[in-house]
Structure formats: structure tokens, C-alpha cells
N, C-alpha and C positions, 0 to 999 in steps of 0.2 A: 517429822515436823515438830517442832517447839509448841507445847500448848501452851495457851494462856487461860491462868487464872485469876481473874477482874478483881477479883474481894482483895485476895495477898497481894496483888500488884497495888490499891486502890490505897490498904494499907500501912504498905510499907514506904512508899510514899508519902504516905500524909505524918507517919513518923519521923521520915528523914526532913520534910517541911518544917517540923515542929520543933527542932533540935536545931537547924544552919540559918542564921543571920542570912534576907536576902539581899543578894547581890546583883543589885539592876544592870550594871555593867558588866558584867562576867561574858553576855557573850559578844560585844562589841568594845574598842577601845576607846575611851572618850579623848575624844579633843576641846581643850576649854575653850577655842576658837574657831571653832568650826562645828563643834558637834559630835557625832559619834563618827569614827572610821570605822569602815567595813572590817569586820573580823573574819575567819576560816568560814566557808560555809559549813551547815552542818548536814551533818550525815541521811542518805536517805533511807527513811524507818520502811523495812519491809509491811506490805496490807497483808491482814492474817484473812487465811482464805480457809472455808470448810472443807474438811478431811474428813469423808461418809466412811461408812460401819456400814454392814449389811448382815443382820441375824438368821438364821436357816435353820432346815432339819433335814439331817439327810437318814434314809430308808435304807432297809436292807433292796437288794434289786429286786425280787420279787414280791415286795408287800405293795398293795395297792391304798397307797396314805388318803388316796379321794373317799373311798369305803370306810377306814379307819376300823376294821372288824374286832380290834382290841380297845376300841373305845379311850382313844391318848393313851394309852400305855403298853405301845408297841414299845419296842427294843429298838432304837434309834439313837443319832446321837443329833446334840445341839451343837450349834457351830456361832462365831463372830470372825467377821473375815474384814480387811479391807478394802478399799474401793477399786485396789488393784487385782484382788482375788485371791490374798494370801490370807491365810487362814491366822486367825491371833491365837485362838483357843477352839476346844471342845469338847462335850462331856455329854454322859450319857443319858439317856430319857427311860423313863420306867418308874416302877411303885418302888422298888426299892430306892432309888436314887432319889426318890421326891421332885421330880421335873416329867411335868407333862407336854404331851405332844402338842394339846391345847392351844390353837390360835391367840384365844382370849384370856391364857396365861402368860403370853411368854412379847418380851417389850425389849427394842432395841433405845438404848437409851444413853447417848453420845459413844462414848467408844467402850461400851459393855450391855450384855444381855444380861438383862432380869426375869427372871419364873416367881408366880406363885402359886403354889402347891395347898391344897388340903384335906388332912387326914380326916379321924371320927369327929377329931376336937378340938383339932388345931388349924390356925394359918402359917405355913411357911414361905419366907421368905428368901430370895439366893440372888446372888451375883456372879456370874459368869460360873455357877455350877457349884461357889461352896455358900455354904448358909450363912445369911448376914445375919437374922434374929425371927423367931415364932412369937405367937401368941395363942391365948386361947379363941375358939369360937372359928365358925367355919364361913371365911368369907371367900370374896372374888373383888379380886380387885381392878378400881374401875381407871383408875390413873397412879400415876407414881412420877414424883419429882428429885432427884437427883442434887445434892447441896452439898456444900462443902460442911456445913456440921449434922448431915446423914443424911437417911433417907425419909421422904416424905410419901403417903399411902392414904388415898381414899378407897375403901373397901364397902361394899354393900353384901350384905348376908345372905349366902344361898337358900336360905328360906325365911320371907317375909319380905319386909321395905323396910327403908331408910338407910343409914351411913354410917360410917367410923371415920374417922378420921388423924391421924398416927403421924409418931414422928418416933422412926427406928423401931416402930411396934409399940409402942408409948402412946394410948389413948389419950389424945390432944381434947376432941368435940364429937359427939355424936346426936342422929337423930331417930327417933324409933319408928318414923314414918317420912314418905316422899318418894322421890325419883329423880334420880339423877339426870341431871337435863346435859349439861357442860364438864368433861374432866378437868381435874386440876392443872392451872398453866400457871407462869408467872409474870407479872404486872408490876411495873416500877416498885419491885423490891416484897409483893406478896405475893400470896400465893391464892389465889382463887377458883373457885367452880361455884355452878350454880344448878339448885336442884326445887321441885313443886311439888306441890300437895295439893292434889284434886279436892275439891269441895265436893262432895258429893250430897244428892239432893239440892244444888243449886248447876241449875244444864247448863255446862260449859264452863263454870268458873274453877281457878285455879289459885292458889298463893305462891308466888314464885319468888326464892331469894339467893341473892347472892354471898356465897361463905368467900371470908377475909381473914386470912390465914384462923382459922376454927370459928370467929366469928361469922354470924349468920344475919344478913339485913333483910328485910323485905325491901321486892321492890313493886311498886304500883304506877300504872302507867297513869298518865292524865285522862281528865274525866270523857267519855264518847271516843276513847282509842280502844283498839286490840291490839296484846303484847304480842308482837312477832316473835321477838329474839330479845336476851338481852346479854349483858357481859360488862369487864371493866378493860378499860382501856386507858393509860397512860396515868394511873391514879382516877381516871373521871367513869362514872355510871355510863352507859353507853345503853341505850334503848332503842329498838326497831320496832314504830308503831305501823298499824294502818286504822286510817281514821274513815268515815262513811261519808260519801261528800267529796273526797281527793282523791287525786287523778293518782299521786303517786305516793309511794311509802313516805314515812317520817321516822327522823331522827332528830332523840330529845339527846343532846350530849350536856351532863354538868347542869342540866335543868332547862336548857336551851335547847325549845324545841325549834325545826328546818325541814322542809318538805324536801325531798331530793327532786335532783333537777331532770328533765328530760330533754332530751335532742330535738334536732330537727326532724320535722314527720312524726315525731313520738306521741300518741293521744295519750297513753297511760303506763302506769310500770305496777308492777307487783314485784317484792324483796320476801326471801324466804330465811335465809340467814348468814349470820355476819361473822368474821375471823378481823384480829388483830396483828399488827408488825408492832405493836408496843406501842406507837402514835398514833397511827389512825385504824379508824374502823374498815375494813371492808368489806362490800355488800355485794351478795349473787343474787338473782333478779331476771326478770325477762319484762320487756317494753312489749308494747303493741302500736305500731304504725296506723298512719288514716287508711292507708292501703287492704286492712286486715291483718299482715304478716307481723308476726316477734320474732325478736330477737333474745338470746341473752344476754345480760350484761353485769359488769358490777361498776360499782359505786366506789370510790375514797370519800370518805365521810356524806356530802354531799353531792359532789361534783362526780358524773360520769364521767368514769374513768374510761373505759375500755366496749368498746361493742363486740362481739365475737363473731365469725364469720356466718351465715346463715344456718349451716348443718352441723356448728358445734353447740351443743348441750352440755352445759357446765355442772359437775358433780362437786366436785372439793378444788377449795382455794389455799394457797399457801403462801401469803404475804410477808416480804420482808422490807424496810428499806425504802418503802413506795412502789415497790416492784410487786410482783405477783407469778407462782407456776398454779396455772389452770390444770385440773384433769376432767377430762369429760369421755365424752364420746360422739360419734358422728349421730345422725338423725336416721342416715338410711344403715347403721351398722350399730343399733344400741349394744350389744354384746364386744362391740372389739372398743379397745380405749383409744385414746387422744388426749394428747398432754397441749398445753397452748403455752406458750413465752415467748417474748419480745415481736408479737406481733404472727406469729409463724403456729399453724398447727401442723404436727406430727403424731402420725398414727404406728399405734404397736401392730404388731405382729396380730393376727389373727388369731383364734386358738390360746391364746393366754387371756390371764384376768387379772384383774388389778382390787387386790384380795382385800386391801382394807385402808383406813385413814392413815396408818402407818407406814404404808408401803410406798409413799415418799416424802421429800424433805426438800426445800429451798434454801437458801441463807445467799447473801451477796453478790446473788444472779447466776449461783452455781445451783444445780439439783443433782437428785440421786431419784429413781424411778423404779421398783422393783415389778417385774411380771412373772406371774406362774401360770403353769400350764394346765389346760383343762382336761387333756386324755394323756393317757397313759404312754411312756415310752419320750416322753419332751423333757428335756430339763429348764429349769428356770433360769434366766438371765437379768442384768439389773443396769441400767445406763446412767453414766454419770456424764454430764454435761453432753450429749451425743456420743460417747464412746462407750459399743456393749458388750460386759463382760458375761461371758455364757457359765454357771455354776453347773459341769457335768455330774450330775447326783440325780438318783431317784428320790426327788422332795421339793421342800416349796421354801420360797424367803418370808420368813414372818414380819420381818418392818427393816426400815433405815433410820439413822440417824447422823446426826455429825457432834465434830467440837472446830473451832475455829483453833487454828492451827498457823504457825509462821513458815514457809518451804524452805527449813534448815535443821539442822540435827536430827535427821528423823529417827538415822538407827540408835543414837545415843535414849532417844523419849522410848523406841521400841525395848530397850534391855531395859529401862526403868519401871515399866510396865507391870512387871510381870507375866505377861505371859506369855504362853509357849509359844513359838511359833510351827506350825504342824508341816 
């Protein structure tokens, strides 16, 4: 597949703009009598469609990776595979090689895995197994963003609170207290997360802010709310209140506060928290009917969007587009998952888990779904858009990702790559 790159496409364009005299005519012929005549049609531009990555560790066969008896530093190797189950690369795990087995190290992150590793004194950084750049001091890192002028790291310290904040290991912003509420995402062109600092000796209160690329704002909700959630959305502040006295959540968007709306039958809603597609907000939630019975549901900004069937419980939302992949699970089966799109739920397999916020991905009504097994002797499999690729290996998929991709040149983009194919 052809990737596309938005910034160099955006411009080299805005330099060829800058350089050619426009020519209003160029694609129709003008008639001074008539008007314009229809010229050639033009060509039809392929839609770039997601092309999932799926990151893994695979086990010797008889180590038992659930136990983990070497505490991450079995003798295993790291994998990135495609969405057809072809391996891209892999490399090995261990102290010496500075990649751990570590769930909470290791990030699949469009079409390449990242570790981070740390020694007595250091944090190490890698890409697909060789090292991008260290620093001192012994973090964990909580998010990491992917840019065309490097990489970006928010890191909290394995002993104590508060943050770092990095660019290629280049201490950008830090804070020497808080907790990190939100990883870093990106937002009409920044980069943000948001993290709080308890007030202590005041019950209950908290100071919570929003970081804009290093910068740090407080945010305060209006006077007689409680801060649900908050986050940025489309350039604008984006707050989930609930206020004493209303039936249902509030969102203050851009200063603009909105009570969100309820259905028919609906006496009241309660919102827990909110995910963005870049435009709008959206909101998970459960109503309660005159009847007694809830529902769950979510929200697009204000407007209920989606009610979900009675025995789906909604865990993580994946919004793109105006679209959304639900992952829950049923009411009488809270142990096995359930993914919900375009109206339809479907349940996984029994016996596997759906191991973390990583382990799926949406974008343009396409998804990637990863499941692992919870006893021994299963191997993990991962579904793309309903079609499941079974990984036969003793071990587990650490997360998915994608890059929006054109379906042309693929093996030309695979030899540019770099790497291996195993």
C-alpha cells in the first residue's frame, strides 16, 4: 500500500501554489459564447483506507508467559506483523537486549513497535528493536506520539509523581507532582494530555490541567458542577460536568455550557467519560428509564447518538468520522468481550481477554480487534473488519495499530521499509 504523508503532501503543494500563476481554465475549455465546455473528466482519486499492524511476543513453548516467573525478562522474541499475518520484523527480549516482555512497555504504533526499557539510571528508547535515543533517570512511559520531526514521550518516574515530558529524549516540560489522568493524543495540530493534583486536606478537591504541547492550563469547571472528564477537542476545551439538580450530564464546549439530551422514557443519564474523532466529543453513559431499567449509551456532543442493546456494557469507545467501535461485554458474560459497530453486536470467543486500550483500533469504519487467551495451550488471534487471523505462537498481542494507506504499490512501500520480512 502507498502511505500518505499529510505535512510533505500539504507542503509541497502549497509550494507548487506558490510558484504557478492560477489557471481558472485549465480544466474546462472556455467558450466566449457559451461558456465553458466540458473538458476530459478527471480521474478517479483512490479513498486511503487503514492498513492494521499487530505487535506480539512470542514464547518459547513451554514457558508459561501468564506466570511470567522471570519477571519480563524471559528469553522471547518481539514481533510486528501485518493484518494478513506476515511478519515485518522481530527481535529479541531480554536484559541484555534492553526490551522487555512488559505489557506497559511495549506500544504498537502505526506500522512499528516501540519499547521502553529501564536500566539503574537510565530510560531507553527503541524502534522496532534498535535504539532511537536514552536519557537519564528511570521512567515509564505513559504515551508516546510518532511525528514526522521525531518522537514525542510522556514519561512518569518510577518513584514518586508527576511527569516529563520529551521530544527525541529532549526534556521539553516537566512537573514534580500530579497524575496523569489522559495519555498524549493529538488535536488540530497539538499535542495534548491532561493530568491532577489532589489537594489534600481539602475532601475531595482536585486541580486538573490540560498540557498543550508542554504547556500546562488549568481547568475549572463552573460554579455548583463536578468535573467529570475533560480534554481538547477540535482546538476547543471540552468539559463533562454533572451538576446537583439535573437530570443529565453537561457539556461546557468553548465556554458553552449544554445539558445532553435524553430519549424517550429516559428520566435521567449519568456520563463517565469522553473520547474524541478530532470534531466531536463522545460520550459513554447509561440512562435510566420510568420503567427502572438502563441502558448504555453514548452521546456525539449533545445529541444521543446510539442506545446499545440491553445486555451490552460498554467499556472503551473508538471514534472516528462520526462513526464509533464499541468494546464491552454482555451483562450475563462480563468475562468474555463484545465489540459493537454499525448497529450489530458480536461476541469473542470465550476464554480470551481483551488485554488492554490498545488492543484495538478503528479509522474509516474499518477495525482491527486483538484477543488473548486466558489458559494455556490457546494461541492468540486478531480480526480485521470480521476476518480472523489465528497467530499460532505460545504468547499474547500487545496492541494494534494502523496508517491510512492507498491499495497500490504495496510491495514497492514493503522493500522501502526496511524491514525484514521473516
Amino acid at each position: 500500500m502507498q502511505k500518505i504523508y499529510h505535512n510533505v503532501a500539504l507542503a509541497a503543494a502549497a509550494a507548487i501554489a506558490a510558484c504557478t500563476p492560477v489557471d481558472l481554465t485549465s480544466r474546462k475549455d472556455y467558450d466566449p459564447y457559451g461558456g465553458f465546455l466540458d473538458g476530459p473528466e478527471e480521474p478517479d482519486v483512490p479513498e486511503a483506507v487503514p492498513e492494521f499492524f499487530v505487535a506480539g511476543l512470542e514464547f518459547a513453548e513451554d514457558y508459561d508467559w501468564r506466570l511470567d516467573p522471570d519477571y519480563g525478562f524471559s528469553e522471547c522474541f518481539m514481533f510486528l506483523a501485518e493484518q494478513d499475518g506476515k511478519r515485518l520484523t522481530d527481535f529479541r527480549v531480554g536484559y541484555e537486549s534492553q526490551v522487555s516482555s512488559d505489557a506497559d512497555m511495549t506500544r504498537c504504533v502505526g506500522g512499528h513497535v516501540y519499547t521502553d526499557f529501564s536500566t539503574d539510571s537510565e530510560t531507553i528508547i527503541k524502534c522496532d528493536g534498535t535504539e532511537l535515543f536514552r536519557y537519564p533517570g528511570r521512567e515509564m512511559i505513559y504515551g508516546l506520539i510518532e511525528r514526522e520531526d521525531g518522537i514525542y514521550t510522556l514519561g512518569v518516574p518510577r518513584e514518586g509523581s508527576g511527569w516529563t515530558y520529551r521530544h527525541n529524549g529532549i526534556l521539553l516540560n516537566s512537573s514534580d507532582k500530579g497524575e496523569v489522568t489522559r495519555p498524549p493524543y493529538e488535536d488540530d495540530g497539538t499535542i495534548a494530555f491532561s493530568y491532577e493534583i489532589a489537594e489534600y486536606g481539602h475532601y475531595g478537591s482536585r486541580s486538573c490541567f490540560i498540557v498543550e504541547d508542554g504547556v500546562a492550563f488549568q481547568i475549572s469547571p463552573p460554579s455548583g458542577c463536578t468535573l467529570t472528564d475533560y480534554m481538547k477537542c477540535g482546538g476547543d476545551d471540552v468539559l463533562l460536568l454533572r451538576k446537583s439538580g439535573v437530570s443529565a450530564p453537561m457539556l461546557v464546549r468553548d465556554g458553552v455550557q449544554t445539558v445532553l439530551r435524553l430519549g424517550t422514557g429516559m428520566i435521567s443519564g449519568n456520563a463517565s467519560f469522553m473520547e474524541s474523532d478530532g470534531e466531536s466529543a463522545f460520550i459513554g453513559g447509561k440512562v435510566q428509564y420510568s420503567d427502572g431499567s438502563t441502558r448504555n449509551v453514548v452521546w456525539q456532543e449533545t445529541d444521543l447518538h446510539t442506545v446499545f442493546p440491553a445486555d451490552f456494557v460498554l467499556e472503551r469507545l473508538y471514534p472516528d468520522s462520526g462513526k464509533f467501535l464499541a468494546v464491552g461485554h454482555r451483562i450475563a458474560r462480563p468475562s468474555d468481550t463484545a465489540i459493537f459497530l454499525d448497529g450489530n453486536v458480536t461476541a469473542m470467543d470465550a476464554g480470551y481477554v481483551f488485554s488492554s486500550r490498545s488492543c484495538a483500533a478503528f479509522s474509516k469504519g474499518h477495525y482491527c480487534i486483538c484477543m488473548n487467551p486466558e489458559l494455556p495451550g490457546s494461541a492468540p488471534f486478531f480480526i480485521v473488519d470480521g476476518e480472523r487471523t489465528t497467530v499460532e505462537i505460545n504468547g499474547w498481542l500487545a496492541g494494534t495499530d494502523y496508517e491510512l494507506a492507498f491499495p497500490s504499490s504495496q510491495e514497492t512501500d514493503r522493500e522501502e521499509s526496511g524491514f525484514t520480512e521473516m
